[in-house]
Structures are given as structure tokens and as C-alpha cells.
TORKOL-4160 file (C-alpha; in steps of 0.2 Angstrom, whole numbers, padded with zeros to 4 digits, m for minus):
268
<pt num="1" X="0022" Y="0306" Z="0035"/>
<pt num="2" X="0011" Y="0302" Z="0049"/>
<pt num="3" X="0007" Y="0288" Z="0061"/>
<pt num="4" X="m0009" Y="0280" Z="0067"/>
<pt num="5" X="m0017" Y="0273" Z="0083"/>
<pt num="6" X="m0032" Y="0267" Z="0087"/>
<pt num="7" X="m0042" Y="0278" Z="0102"/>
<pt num="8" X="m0057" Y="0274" Z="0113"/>
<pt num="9" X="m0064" Y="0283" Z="0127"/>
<pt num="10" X="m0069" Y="0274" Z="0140"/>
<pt num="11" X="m0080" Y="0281" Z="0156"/>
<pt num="12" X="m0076" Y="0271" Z="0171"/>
<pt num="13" X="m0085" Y="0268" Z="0188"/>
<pt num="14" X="m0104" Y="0272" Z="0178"/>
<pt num="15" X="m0112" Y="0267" Z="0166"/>
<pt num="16" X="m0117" Y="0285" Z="0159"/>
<pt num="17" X="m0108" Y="0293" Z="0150"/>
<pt num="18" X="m0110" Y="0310" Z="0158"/>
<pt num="19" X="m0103" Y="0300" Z="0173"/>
<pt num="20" X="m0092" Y="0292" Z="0180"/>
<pt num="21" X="m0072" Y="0297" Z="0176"/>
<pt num="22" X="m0067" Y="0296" Z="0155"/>
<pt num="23" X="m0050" Y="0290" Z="0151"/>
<pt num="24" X="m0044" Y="0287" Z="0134"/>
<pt num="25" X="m0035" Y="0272" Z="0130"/>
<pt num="26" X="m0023" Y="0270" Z="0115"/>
<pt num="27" X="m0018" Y="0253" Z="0107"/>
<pt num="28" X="m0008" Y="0251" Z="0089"/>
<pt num="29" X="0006" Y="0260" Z="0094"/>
<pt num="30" X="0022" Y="0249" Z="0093"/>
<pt num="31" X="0035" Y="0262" Z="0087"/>
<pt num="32" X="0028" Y="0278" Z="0090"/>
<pt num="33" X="0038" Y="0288" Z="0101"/>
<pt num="34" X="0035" Y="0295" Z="0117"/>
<pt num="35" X="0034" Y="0314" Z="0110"/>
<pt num="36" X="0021" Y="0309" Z="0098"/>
<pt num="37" X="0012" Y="0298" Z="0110"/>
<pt num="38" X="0012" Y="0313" Z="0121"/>
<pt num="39" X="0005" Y="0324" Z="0106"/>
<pt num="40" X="m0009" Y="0312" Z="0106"/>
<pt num="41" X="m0013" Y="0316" Z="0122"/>
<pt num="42" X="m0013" Y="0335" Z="0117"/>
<pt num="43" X="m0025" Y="0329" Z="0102"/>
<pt num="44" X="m0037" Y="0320" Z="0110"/>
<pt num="45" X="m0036" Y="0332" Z="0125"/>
<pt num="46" X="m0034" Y="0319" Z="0138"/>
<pt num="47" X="m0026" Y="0323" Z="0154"/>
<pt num="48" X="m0017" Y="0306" Z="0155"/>
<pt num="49" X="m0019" Y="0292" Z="0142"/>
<pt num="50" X="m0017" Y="0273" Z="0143"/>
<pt num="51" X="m0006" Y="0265" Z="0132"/>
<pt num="52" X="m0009" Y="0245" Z="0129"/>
<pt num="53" X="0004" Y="0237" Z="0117"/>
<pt num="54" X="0006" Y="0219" Z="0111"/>
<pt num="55" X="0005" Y="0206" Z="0123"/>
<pt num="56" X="0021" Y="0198" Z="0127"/>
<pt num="57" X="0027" Y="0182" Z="0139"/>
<pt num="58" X="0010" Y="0181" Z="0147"/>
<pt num="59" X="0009" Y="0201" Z="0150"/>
<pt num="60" X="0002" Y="0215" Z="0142"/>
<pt num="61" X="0013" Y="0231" Z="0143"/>
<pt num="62" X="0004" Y="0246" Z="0148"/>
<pt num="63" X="0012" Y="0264" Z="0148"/>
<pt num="64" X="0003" Y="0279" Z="0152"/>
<pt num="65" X="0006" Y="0298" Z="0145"/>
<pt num="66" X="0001" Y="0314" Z="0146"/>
<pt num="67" X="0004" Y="0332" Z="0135"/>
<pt num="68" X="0019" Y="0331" Z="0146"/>
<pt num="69" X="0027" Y="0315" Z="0142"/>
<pt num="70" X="0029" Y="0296" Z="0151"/>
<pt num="71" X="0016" Y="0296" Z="0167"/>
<pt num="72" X="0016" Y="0287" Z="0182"/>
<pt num="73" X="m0001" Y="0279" Z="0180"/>
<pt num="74" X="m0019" Y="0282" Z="0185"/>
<pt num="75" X="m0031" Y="0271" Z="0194"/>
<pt num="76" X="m0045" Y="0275" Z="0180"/>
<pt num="77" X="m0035" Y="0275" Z="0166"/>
<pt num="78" X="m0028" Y="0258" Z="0171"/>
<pt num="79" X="m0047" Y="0252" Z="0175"/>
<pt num="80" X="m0051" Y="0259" Z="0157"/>
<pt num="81" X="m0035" Y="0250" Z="0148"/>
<pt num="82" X="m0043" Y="0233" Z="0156"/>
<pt num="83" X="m0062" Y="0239" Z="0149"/>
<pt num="84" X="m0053" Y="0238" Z="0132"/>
<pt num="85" X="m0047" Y="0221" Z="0131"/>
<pt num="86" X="m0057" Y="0211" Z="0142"/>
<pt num="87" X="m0076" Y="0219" Z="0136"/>
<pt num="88" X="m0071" Y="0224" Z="0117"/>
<pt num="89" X="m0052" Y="0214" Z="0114"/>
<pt num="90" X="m0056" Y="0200" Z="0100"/>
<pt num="91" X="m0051" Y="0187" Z="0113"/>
<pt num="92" X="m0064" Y="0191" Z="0126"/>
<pt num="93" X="m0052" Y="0184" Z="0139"/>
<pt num="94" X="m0057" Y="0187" Z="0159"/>
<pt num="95" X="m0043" Y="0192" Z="0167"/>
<pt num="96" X="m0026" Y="0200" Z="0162"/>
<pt num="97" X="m0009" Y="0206" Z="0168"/>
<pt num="98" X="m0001" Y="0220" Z="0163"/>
<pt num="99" X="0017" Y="0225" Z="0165"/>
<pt num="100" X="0022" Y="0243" Z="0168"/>
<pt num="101" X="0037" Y="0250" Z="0161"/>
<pt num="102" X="0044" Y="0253" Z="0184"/>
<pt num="103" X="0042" Y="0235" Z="0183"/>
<pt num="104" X="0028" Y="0235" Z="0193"/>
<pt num="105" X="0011" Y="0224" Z="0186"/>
<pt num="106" X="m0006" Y="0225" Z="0188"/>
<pt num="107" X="m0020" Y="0210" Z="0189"/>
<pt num="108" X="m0037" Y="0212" Z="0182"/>
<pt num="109" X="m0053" Y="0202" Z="0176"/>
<pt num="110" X="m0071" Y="0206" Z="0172"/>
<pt num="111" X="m0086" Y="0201" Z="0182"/>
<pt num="112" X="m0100" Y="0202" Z="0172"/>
<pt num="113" X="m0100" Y="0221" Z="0164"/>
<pt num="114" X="m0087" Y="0227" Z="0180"/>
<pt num="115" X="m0069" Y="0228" Z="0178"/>
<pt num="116" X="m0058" Y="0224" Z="0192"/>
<pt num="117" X="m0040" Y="0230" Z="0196"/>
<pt num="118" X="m0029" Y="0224" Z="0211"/>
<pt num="119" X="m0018" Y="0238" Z="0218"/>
<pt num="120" X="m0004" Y="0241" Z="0229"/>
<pt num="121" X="m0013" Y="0249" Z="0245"/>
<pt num="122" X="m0006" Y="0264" Z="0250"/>
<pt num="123" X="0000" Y="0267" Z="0265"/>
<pt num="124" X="m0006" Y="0281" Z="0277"/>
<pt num="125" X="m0002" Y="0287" Z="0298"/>
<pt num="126" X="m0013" Y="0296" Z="0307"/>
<pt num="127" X="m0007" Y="0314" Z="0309"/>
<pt num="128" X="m0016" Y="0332" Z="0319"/>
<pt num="129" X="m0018" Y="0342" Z="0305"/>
<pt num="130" X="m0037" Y="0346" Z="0309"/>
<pt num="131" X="m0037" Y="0363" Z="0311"/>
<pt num="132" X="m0029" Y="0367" Z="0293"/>
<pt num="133" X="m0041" Y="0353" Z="0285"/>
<pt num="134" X="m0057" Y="0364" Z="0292"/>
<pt num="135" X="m0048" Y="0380" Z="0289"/>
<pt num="136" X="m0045" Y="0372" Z="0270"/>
<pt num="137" X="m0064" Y="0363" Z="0269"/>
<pt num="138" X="m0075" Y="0372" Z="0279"/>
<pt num="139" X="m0080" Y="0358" Z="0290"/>
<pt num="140" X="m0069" Y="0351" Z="0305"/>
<pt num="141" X="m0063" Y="0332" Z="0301"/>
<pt num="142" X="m0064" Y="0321" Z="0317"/>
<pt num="143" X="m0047" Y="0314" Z="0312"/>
<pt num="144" X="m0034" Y="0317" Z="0299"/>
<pt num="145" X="m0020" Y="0304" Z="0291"/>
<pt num="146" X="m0008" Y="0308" Z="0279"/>
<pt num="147" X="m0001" Y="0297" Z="0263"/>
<pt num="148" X="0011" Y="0300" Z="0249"/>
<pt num="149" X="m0003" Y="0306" Z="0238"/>
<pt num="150" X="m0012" Y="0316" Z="0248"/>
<pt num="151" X="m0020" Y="0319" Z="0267"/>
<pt num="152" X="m0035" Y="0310" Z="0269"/>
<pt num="153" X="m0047" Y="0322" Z="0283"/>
<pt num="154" X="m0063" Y="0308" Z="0291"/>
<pt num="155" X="m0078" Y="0315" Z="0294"/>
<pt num="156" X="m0094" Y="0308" Z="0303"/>
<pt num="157" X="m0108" Y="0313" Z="0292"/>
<pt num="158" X="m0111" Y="0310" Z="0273"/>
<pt num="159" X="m0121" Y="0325" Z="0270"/>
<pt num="160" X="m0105" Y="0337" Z="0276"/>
<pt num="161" X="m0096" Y="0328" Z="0261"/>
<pt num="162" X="m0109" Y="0330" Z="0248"/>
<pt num="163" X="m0111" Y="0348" Z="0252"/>
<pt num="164" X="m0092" Y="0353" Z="0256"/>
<pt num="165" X="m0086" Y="0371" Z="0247"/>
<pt num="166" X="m0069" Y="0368" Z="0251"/>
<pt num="167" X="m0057" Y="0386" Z="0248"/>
<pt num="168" X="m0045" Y="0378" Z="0234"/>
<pt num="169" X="m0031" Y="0391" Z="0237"/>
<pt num="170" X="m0029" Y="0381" Z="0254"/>
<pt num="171" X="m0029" Y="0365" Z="0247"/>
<pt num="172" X="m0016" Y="0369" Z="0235"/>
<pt num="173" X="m0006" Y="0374" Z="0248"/>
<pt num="174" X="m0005" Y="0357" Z="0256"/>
<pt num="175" X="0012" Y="0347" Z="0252"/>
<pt num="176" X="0002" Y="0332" Z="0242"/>
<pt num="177" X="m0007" Y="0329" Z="0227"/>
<pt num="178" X="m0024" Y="0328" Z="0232"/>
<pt num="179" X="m0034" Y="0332" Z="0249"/>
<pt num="180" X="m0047" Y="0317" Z="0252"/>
<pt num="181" X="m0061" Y="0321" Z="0262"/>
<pt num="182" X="m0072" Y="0304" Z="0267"/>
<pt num="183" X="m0088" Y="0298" Z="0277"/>
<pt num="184" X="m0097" Y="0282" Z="0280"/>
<pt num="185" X="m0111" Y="0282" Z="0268"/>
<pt num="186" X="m0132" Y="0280" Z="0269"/>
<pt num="187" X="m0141" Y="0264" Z="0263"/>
<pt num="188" X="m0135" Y="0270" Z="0244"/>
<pt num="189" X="m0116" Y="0266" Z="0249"/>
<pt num="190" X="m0105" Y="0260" Z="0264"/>
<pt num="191" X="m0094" Y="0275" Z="0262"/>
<pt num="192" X="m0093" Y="0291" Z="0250"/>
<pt num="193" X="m0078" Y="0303" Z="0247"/>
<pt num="194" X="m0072" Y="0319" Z="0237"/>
<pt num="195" X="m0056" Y="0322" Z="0230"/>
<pt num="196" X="m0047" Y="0339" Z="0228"/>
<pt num="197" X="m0032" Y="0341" Z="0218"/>
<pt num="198" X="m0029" Y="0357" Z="0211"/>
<pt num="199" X="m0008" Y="0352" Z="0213"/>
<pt num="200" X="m0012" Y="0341" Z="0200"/>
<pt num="201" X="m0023" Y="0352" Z="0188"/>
<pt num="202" X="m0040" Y="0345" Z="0195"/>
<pt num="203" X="m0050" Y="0357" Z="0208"/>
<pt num="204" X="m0060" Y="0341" Z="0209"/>
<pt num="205" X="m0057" Y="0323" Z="0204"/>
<pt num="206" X="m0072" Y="0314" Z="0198"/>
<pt num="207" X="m0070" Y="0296" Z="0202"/>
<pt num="208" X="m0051" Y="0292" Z="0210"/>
<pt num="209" X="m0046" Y="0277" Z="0211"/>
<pt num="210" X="m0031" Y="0281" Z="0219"/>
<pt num="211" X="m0038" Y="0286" Z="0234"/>
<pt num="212" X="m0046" Y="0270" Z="0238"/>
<pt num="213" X="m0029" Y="0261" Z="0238"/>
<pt num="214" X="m0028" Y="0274" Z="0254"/>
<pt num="215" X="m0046" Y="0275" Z="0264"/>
<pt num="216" X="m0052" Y="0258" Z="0258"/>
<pt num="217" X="m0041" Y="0250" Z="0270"/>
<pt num="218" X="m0044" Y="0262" Z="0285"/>
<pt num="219" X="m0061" Y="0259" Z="0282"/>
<pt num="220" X="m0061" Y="0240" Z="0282"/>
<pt num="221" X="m0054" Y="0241" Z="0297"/>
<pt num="222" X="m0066" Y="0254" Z="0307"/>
<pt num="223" X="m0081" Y="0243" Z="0299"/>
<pt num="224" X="m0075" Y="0224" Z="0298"/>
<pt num="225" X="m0081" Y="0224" Z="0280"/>
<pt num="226" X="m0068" Y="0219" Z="0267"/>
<pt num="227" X="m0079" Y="0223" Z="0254"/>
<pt num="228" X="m0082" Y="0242" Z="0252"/>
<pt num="229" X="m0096" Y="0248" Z="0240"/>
<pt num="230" X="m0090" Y="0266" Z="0237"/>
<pt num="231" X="m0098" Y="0281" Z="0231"/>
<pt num="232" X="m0090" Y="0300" Z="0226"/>
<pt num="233" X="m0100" Y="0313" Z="0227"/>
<pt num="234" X="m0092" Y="0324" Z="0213"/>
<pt num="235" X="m0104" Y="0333" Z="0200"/>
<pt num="236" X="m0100" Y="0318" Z="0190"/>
<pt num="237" X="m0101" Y="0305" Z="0204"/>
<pt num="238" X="m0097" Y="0287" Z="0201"/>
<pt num="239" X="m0097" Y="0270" Z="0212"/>
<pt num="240" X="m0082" Y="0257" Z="0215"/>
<pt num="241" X="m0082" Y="0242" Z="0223"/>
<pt num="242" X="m0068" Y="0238" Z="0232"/>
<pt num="243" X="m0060" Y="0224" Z="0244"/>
<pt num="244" X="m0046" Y="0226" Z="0256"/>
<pt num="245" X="m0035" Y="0211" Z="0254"/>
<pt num="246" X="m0020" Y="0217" Z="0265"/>
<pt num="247" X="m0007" Y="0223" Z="0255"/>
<pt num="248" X="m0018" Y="0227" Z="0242"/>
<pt num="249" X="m0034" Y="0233" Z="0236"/>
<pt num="250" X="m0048" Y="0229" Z="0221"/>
<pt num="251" X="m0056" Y="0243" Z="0215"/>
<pt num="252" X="m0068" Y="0239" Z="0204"/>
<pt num="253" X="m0081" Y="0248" Z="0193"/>
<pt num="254" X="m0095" Y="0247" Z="0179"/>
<pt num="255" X="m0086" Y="0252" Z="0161"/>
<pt num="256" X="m0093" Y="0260" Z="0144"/>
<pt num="257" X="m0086" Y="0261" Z="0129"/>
<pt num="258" X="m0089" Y="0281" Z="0123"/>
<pt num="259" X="m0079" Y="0285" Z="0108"/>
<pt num="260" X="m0068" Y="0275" Z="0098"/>
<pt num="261" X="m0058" Y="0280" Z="0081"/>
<pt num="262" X="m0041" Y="0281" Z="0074"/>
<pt num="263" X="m0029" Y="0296" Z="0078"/>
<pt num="264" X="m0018" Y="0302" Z="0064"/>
<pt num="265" X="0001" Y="0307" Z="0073"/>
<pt num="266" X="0015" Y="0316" Z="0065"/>
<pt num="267" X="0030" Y="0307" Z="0066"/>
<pt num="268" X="0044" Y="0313" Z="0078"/>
């Protein structure tokens, strides 16, 4: 015996497929357990997978998974989930909610072919860690703040981001996920970053959403700007758009639908 889900790849934050960051996202499976939505994963090789079950009460649950088991949840991933139902669901509705399993929800709607998500900013306090940052980057950060998912290191000019070598060992070493480093941008973006989290099986993110819920609002405040055009300069590279809203953030993106199928699970 087997079950079945339907799969599509979504790339978020570009419109080429050899851009932006591709999460899967799976729908179709009500009653498949958490190992075999885990297999999936393991499948389809995805790092972390959206889950988008049927609607109920006004919100759509979403769960996430990885090889591992039940995740937390990914800025991407939860962008790509909204792709799914607001560009390619039957009801081509603009906006959604969807619950997560923590009780937490998420607020979403399409403008034009771009998704947009309202997070929970992510708090961060300034902290005097520059001399690791440049030992660990190979550039000295003007300033360096510190949140729960990783240290965030500013730096004055965008070309020091773009050609940053940073020595990963040292980054590892750090007690976060991820080490952000950041700039303001040319006339192409208002900011750009890069995002290193070998702690988390990534020497380098390709578009992070999670980030932004962090140096979005720093940057808001240094500029004035609410609204943040953002660019990462990853091999992949990708651009958000994002508001600061206070206790939140929108990171928003363009989406594309890459692959999309059905994946045959083995029960259990």
C-alpha cells in the first residue's frame, strides 16, 4: 500500500528558475503521517517542505517537514505555500491565512505575480562582536547585533558584501543559526545582504527570508523608508520587497511555479 500527494516546486524571490530560493510545497495529504511526510522530503530531496492542508474555519493549516521530521517553518517555504494557492489554487483568492500547528498564523495576498507574507519581526541588540565577525568574514563590520537566529555584522559598502570569502569553520563556530552580513545597496536595491548558515546545513542561503524579519527593521530605521527593496547577493541572488510595520514585517517576492507532480509514499 502507498499514499499519494501532490508536489510543486516553487522558486521564490525570482522569476528564473535558476534563481531565486526553490521550496517544495505538498498538498493532498490529510492522513499521511509525519514519518512519511518526512520520507517525502527525503524523496523529493528538499531540505524543508511546506505542507498546506484543507482549509478549515476561515484558515489554511500549514505544517512544515524536513528528512528529520515536523519543522519549525521557513520564510521561503511559507512564501512558496502562498504561491500555490493564491497564483495556481482553483479559487484564485488574494489573500490567505494560514494557521501553524504553535498556534501561531501567518497573513498573505498577491499583488499582481508577487507574493506577500506578514511576519513576526525579529528582535535584535546591538552587541561588540566585531573583531570575531572580521576574523570569521574577512572584512571588519562597522557594527554588530545579535538575534535569536543569528548575528547580523553592517557594513558600509555593497561591494565588500558581493565579494565577501567568509572562513565557514568560523562561522560555524558562532552560537546562532546563520551569520547575516548586510550593506545599503546601489541604484539596483536600497539594501543587499548574505546569509551563512553552515549550523544549519547551508554554507550559504540563497534568498532568506528570515533574515529580513531582523535587518529590515534596523534598516528602516537608519534610512526612514518603511518600504525596503532588498537584494542578496548569493550565486543565486533574488529580490524581496519588504515593509517594516512595527512589530512585523512583509517580505514579499516574485514566484514561479517549476515542477509539479504527484509523489507516491509508503505507508507508515
Amino acid at each position: 500500500m502507498s499514499s499519494r500527494a501532490s508536489f510543486s516546486q516553487i522558486v521564490t524571490f525570482a522569476t528564473d528558475p535558476l534563481h531565486g530560493n526553490p521550496a517544495f510545497v505538498l498538498s493532498g495529504a490529510k492522513g499521511i503521517s509525519d514519518h512519511t511526510l518526512a520520507t517525502a522530503c527525503a524523496i523529493l530531496g528538499a531540505d524543508v517542505a511546506a505542507v498546506v492542508d484543507e482549509p478549515s474555519g476561515g484558515e489554511t493549516p500549514l505544517r512544515f517537514f524536513t528528512p528529520e521530521g515536523p519543522h519549525g517553518g521557513a520564510g521561503h517555504a511559507t512564501v512558496a505555500a502562498a504561491h500555490t494557492v493564491l497564483r495556481e489554487g482553483s479559487a484564485r483568492a488574494r489573500s490567505i491565512v494560514f494557521h501553524l500547528p504553535n498556534g501561531d498564523s501567518r497573513a498573505a495576498y498577491r499583488e499582481g505575480d508577487r507574493i506577500y507574507v506578514d511576519f513576526p519581526a525579529m528582535p535584535a541588540t546591538r552587541i561588540d562582536r566585531i573583531a570575531e565577525m572580521a576574523a570569521a568574514l574577512g572584512a571588519r563590520p562597522r557594527e554588530t547585533w545579535a538575534a535569536p537566529f543569528g548575528y547580523v555584522a553592517i557594513f558600509d559598502d555593497p561591494a565588500v558584501i558581493a565579494d565577501m570569502r567568509p572562513d565557514l569553520a568560523r562561522v560555524s563556530a558562532f552560537d546562532r543559526t546563520a551569520v547575516i552580513a548586510t550593506a545599503p545597496g546601489d541604484a539596483a536595491a536600497d539594501i543587499v545582504l548574505r546569509v551563512f548558515a553552515p549550523n544549519a546545513g547551508l554554507p550559504e542561503d540563497p534568498v532568506c527570508g528570515t533574515a529580513h524579519r531582523i535587518i529590515v527593521p534596523y534598516w528602516a530605521e537608519r534610512t526612514g523608508k518603511r518600504k525596503i527593496h532588498s537584494r542578496q547577493l548569493s550565486a543565486r541572488g533574488g529580490d524581496l520587497w519588504c515593509e517594516d510595520k512595527g512589530d512585523s514585517v512583509v517580505i514579499g517576492g516574485d514566484t514561479t511555479l517549476v515542477i509539479e507532480g504527484t509523489v507516491r509514499l509508503p505507508d507508515g
